[in-house]
C-alpha positions in Angstrom: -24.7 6.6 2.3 -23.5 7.9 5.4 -20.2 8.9 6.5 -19.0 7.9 10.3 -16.1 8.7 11.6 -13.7 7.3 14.2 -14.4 8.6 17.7 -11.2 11.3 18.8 -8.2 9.7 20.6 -9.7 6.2 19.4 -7.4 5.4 16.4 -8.2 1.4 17.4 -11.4 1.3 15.8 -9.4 1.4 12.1 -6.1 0.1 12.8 -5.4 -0.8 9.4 -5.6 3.1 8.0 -3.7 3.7 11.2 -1.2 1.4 10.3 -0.8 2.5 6.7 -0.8 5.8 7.6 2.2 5.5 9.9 3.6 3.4 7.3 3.2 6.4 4.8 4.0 9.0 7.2 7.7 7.0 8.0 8.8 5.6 4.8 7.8 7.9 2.6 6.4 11.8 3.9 9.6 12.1 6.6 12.0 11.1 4.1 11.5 13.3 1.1 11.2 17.0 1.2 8.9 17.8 -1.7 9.9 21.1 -4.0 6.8 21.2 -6.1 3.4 19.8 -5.9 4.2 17.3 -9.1 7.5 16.8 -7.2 5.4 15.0 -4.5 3.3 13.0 -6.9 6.4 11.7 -8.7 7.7 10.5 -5.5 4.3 9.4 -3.5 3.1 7.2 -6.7 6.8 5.4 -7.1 6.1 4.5 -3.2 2.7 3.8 -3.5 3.6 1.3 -6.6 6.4 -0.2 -4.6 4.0 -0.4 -1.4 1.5 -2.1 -3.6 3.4 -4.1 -6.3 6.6 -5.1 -5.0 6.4 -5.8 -1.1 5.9 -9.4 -0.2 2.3 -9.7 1.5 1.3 -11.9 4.6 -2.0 -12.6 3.3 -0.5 -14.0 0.0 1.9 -16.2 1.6 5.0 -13.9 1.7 4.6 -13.4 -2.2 4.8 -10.5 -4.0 1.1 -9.6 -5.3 3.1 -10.6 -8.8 4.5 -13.4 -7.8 1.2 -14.5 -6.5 -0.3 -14.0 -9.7 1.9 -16.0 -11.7 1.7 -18.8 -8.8 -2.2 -18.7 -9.9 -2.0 -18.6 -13.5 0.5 -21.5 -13.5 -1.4 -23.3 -11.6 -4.6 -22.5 -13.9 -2.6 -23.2 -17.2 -3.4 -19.9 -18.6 -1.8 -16.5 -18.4 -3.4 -13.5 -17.1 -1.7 -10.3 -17.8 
């Protein structure tokens, strides 16, 4: 395996890190100033569940991703935890 990296000064070539990162960087890093190194794992994982768990999602319709799954299973006539 072989690790490439983007060009400098060409961010386009991965815009979706580029876009979670300034995501990251405004919602969560320029909000909070963190006291302790746990202190900023407390704080990044509740954002990073919320980011992942609780945001409605384009791809999925404008669902939540557990809204989604219950859509699914309901559908399918069996329940996945």
């Amino acid at each position: 395996m072989t690790l490439r990296l983007i060009e400098p000064g060409k961010p386009n070539q991965n815009t979706y890190i580029e876009s979670f990162n300034g995501r990251f960087r405004d919602e969560c890093l320029n909000k909070h100033w963190f006291l302790t190194l746990a202190h900023a794992q407390v704080i990044i994982e509740a954002w990073r569940r919320e980011y992942n768990e609780n945001r409605p999602k384009k791809a999925l319709g404008g669902l939540t991703p557990a809204a989604y799954a219950q859509q699914l299973a309901s559908k399918a006539g069996t329940v996945v935890p």
